[in-house]
NUNUMAR-162077 format. One record per residue: z, x, y of N, C-alpha, C in turn; residue number from 1; residue in one letter. Coordinates in steps of 0.001 Angstrom, whole numbers, plus 500000, padded with zeros to 6 digits. Each point is the difference from the previous one (the first is absolute). Example, Ala and Ser with C-alpha at 12.3 -4.5 7.8 and 13.67 -1.06 7.14 Angstrom:
% residues 2
+--------+--------+--------+--------+--------+--------+--------+--------+--------+-----+---+
!    n_w !    n_u !    n_v !   ca_w !   ca_u !   ca_v !    c_w !    c_u !    c_v !   k ! r !
+--------+--------+--------+--------+--------+--------+--------+--------+--------+-----+---+
! 507800 ! 513190 ! 494310 ! 500000 ! 499110 ! 501190 ! 500000 ! 500900 ! 501200 !   1 ! A !
! 499280 ! 499650 ! 501050 ! 500060 ! 500820 ! 501190 ! 500730 ! 499230 ! 501090 !   2 ! S !
+--------+--------+--------+--------+--------+--------+--------+--------+--------+-----+---+
***
This chain:
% residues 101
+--------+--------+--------+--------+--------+--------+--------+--------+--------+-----+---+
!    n_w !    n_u !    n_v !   ca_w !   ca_u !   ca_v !    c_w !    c_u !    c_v !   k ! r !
+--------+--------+--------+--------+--------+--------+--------+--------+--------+-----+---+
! 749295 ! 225693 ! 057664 ! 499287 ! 498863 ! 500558 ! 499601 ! 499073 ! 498868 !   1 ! X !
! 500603 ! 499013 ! 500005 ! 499123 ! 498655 ! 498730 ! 498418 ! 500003 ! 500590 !   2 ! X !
! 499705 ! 499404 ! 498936 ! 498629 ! 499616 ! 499848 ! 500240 ! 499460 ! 501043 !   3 ! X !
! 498284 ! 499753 ! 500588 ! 499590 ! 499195 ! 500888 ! 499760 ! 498191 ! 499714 !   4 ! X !
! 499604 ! 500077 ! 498721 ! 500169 ! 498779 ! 499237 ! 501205 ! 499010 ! 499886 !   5 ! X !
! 500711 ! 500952 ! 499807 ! 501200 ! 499020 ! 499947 ! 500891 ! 499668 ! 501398 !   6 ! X !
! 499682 ! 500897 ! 501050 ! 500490 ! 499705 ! 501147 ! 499249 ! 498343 ! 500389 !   7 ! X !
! 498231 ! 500619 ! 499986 ! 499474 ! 498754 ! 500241 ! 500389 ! 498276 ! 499418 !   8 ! X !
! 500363 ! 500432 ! 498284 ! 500489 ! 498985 ! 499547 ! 501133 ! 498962 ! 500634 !   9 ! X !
! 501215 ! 500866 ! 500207 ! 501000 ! 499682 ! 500791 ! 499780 ! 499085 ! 501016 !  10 ! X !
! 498811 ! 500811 ! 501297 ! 499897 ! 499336 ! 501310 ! 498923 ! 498821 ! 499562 !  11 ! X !
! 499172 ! 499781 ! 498881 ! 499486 ! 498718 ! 499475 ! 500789 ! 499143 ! 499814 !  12 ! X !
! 501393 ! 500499 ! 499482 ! 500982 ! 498366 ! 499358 ! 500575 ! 499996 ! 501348 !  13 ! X !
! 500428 ! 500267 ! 500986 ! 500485 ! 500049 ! 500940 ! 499380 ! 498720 ! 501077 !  14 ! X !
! 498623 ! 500438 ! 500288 ! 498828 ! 498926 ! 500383 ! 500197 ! 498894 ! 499420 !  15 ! X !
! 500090 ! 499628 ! 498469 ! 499730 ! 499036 ! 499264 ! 501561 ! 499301 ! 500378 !  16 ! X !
! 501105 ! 500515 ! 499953 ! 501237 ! 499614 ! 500116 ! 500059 ! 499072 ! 501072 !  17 ! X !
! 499677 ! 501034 ! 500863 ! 499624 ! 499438 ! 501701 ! 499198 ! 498713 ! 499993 !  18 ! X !
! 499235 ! 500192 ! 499003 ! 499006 ! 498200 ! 500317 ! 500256 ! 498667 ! 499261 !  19 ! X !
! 501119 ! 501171 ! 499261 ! 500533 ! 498205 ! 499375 ! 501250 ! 499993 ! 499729 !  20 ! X !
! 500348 ! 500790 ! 501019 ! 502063 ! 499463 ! 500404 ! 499878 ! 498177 ! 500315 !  21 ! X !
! 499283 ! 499622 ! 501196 ! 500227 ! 499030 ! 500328 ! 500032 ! 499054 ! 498422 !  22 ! X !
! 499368 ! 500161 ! 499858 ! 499140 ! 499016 ! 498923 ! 501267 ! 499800 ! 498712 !  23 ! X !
! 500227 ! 501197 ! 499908 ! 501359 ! 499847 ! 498756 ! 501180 ! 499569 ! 500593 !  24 ! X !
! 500356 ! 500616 ! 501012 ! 501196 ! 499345 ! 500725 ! 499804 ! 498316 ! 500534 !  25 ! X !
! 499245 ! 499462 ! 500148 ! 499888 ! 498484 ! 499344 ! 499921 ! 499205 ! 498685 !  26 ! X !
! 499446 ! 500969 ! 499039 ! 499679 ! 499306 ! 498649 ! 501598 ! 500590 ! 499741 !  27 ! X !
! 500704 ! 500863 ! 499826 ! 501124 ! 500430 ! 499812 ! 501549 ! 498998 ! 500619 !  28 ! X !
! 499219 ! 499202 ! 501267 ! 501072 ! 499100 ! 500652 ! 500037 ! 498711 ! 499251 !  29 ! X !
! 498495 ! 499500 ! 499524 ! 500003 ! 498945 ! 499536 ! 500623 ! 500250 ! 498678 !  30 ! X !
! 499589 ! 500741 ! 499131 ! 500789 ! 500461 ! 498967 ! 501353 ! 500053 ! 499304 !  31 ! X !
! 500870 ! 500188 ! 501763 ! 501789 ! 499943 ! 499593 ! 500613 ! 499165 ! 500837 !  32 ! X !
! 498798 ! 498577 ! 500460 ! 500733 ! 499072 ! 500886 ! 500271 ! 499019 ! 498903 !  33 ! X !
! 500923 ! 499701 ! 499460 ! 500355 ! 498616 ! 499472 ! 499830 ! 498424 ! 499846 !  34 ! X !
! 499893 ! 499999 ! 501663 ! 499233 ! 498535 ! 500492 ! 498509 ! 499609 ! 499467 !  35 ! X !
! 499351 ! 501167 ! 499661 ! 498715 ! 499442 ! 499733 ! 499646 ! 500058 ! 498374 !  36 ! X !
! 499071 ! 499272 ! 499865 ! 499701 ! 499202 ! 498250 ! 500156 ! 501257 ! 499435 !  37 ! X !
! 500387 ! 499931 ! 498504 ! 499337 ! 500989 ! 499051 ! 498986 ! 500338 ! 499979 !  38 ! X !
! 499080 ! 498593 ! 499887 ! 498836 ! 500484 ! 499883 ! 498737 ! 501324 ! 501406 !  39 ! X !
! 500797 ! 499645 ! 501394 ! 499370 ! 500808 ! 500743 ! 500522 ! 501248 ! 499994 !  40 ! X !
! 501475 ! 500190 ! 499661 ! 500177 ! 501306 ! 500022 ! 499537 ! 500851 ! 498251 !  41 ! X !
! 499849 ! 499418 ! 499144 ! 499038 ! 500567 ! 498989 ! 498441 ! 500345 ! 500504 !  42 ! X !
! 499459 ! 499316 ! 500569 ! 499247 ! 500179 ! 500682 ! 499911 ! 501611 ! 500748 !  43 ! X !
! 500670 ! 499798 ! 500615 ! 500579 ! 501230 ! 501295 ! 499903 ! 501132 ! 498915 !  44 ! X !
! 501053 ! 499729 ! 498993 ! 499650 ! 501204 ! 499207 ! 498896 ! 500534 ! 499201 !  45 ! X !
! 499237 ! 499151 ! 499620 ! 498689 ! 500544 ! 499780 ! 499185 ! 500385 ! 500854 !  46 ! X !
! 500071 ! 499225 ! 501385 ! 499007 ! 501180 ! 501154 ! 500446 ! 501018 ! 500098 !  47 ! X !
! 501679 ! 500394 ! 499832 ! 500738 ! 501280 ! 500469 ! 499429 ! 501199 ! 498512 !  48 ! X !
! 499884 ! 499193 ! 498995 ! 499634 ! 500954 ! 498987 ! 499032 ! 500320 ! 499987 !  49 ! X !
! 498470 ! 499117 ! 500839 ! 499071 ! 500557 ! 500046 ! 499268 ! 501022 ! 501172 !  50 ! X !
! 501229 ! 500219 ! 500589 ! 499556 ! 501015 ! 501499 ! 499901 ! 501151 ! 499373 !  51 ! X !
! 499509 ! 501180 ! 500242 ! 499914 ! 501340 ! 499326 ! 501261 ! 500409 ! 500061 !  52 ! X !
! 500208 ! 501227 ! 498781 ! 501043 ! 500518 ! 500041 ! 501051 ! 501067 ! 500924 !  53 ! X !
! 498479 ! 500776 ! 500417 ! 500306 ! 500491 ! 501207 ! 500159 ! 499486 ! 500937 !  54 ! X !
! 500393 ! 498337 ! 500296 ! 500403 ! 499702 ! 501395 ! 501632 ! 500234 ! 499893 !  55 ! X !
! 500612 ! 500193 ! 498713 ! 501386 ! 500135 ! 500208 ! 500482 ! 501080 ! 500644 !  56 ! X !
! 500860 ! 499523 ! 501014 ! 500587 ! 501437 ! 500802 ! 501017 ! 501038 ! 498562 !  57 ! X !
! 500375 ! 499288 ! 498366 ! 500514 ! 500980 ! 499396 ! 499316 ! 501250 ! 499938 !  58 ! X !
! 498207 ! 499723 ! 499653 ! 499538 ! 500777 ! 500095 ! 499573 ! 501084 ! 500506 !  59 ! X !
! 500580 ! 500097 ! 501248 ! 500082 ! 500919 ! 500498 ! 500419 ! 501659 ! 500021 !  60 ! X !
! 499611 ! 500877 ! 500709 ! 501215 ! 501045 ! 499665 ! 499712 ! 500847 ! 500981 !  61 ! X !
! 501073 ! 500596 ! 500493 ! 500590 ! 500704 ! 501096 ! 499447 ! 501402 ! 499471 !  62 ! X !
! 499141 ! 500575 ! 501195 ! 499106 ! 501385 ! 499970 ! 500316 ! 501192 ! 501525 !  63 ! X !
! 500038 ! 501231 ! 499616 ! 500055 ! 500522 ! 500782 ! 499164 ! 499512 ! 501314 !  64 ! X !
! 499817 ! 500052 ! 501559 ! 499372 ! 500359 ! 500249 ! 498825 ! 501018 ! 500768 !  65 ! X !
! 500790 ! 500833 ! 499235 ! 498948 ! 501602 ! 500096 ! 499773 ! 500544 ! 498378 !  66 ! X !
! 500379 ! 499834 ! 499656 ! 499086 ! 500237 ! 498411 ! 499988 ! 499313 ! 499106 !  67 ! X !
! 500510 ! 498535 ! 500070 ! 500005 ! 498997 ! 499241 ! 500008 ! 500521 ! 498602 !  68 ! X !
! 501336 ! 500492 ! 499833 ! 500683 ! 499858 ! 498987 ! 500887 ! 499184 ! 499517 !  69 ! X !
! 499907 ! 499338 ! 498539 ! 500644 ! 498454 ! 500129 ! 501829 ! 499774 ! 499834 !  70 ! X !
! 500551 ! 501709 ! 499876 ! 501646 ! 499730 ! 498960 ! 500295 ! 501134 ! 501372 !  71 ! X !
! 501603 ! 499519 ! 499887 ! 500240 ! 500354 ! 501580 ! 499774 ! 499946 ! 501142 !  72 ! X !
! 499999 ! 498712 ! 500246 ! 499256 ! 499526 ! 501217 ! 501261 ! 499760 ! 500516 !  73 ! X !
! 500412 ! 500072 ! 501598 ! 500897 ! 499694 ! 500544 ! 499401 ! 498609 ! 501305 !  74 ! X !
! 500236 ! 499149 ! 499347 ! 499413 ! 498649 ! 501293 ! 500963 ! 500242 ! 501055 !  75 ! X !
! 500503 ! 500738 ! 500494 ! 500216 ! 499578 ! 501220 ! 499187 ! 501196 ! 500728 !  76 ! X !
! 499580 ! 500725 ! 499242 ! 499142 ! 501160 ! 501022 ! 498299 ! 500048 ! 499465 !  77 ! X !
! 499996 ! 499201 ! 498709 ! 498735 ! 499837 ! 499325 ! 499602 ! 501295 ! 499782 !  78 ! X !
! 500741 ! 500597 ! 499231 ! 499578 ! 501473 ! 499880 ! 500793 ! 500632 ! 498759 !  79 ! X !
! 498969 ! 500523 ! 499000 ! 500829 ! 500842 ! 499019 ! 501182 ! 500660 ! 500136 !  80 ! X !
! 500996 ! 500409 ! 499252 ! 500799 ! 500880 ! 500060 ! 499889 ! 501675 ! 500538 !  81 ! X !
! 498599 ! 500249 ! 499476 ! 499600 ! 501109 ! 500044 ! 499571 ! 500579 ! 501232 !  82 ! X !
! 499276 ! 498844 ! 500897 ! 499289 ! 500099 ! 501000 ! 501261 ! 499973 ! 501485 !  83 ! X !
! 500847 ! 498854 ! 499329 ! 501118 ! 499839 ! 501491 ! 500936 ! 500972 ! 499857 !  84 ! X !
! 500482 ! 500339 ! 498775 ! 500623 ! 501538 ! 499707 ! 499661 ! 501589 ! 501384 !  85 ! X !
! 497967 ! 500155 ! 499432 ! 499795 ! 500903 ! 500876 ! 499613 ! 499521 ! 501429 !  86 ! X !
! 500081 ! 498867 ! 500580 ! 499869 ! 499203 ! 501437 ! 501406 ! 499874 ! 500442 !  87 ! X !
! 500644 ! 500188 ! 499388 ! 501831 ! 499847 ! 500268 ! 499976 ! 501590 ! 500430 !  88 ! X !
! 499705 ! 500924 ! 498683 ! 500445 ! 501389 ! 500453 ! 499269 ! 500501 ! 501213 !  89 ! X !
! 499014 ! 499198 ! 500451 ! 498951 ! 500811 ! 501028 ! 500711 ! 499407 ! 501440 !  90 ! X !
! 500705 ! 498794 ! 500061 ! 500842 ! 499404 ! 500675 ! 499115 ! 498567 ! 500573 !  91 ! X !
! 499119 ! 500036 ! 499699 ! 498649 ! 498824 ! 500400 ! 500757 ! 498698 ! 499698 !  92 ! X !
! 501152 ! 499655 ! 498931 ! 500539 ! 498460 ! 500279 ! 501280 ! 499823 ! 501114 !  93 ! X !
! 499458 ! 499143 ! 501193 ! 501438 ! 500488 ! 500493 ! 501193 ! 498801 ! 499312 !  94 ! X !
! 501047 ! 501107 ! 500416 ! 501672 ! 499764 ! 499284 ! 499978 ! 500409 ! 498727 !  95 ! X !
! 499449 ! 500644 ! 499300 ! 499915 ! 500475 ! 498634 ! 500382 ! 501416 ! 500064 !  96 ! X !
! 501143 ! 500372 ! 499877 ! 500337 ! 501622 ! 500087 ! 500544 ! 500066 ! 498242 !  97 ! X !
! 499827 ! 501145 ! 499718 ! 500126 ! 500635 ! 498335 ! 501769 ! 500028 ! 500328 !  98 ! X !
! 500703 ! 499583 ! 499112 ! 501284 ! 499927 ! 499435 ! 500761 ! 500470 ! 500014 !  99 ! X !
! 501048 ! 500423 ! 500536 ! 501023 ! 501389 ! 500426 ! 501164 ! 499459 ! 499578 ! 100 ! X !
! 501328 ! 500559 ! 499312 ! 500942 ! 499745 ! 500301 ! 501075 ! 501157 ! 499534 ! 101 ! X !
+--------+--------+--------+--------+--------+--------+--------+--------+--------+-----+---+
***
């Protein structure tokens, strides 16, 4: 199980991401439209540099979620290796049968 700390961390940038998608995805449009002055899209980029860092969705990172562990995460089931491994063998994902040939 990770810390509890750092899970929390995670679902903090997550929130923060969430409240200023809109906001970058406009300063980001004005930014790579052509039609408009230099001078406003310099502009654009200094509001975009001054939003926190954690609003970037790079920042992010993909966590179990049942023990939010951060390496081996599988996004399409949001779940460690370790964890969908023994939820596979117990048969709990359906269409997931162990490998035969």
């Amino acid at each position: 199980m990770a810390k509890l700390a750092l899970i929390k961390r995670e679902e903090k940038r997550q929130a923060v991401v969430d409240k200023f998608a809109a906001k970058r995805e406009a300063l980001l449009k004005t930014i790579n439209d052509q039609s408009v002055s230099e001078e406003e899209r310099f502009a654009a980029r200094l509001k975009l540099q001054a939003l926190p860092r954690n609003s970037s969705k790079h920042r992010l990172h993909n966590r179990c979620s049942l023990t939010g562990r951060p390496r081996g995460v599988f996004s399409k089931f949001g779940l460690g290796r370790n964890k969908l491994r023994e939820l596979a063998m117990k048969g709990e994902i359906p269409g997931m049968t162990k490998a035969s040939w």
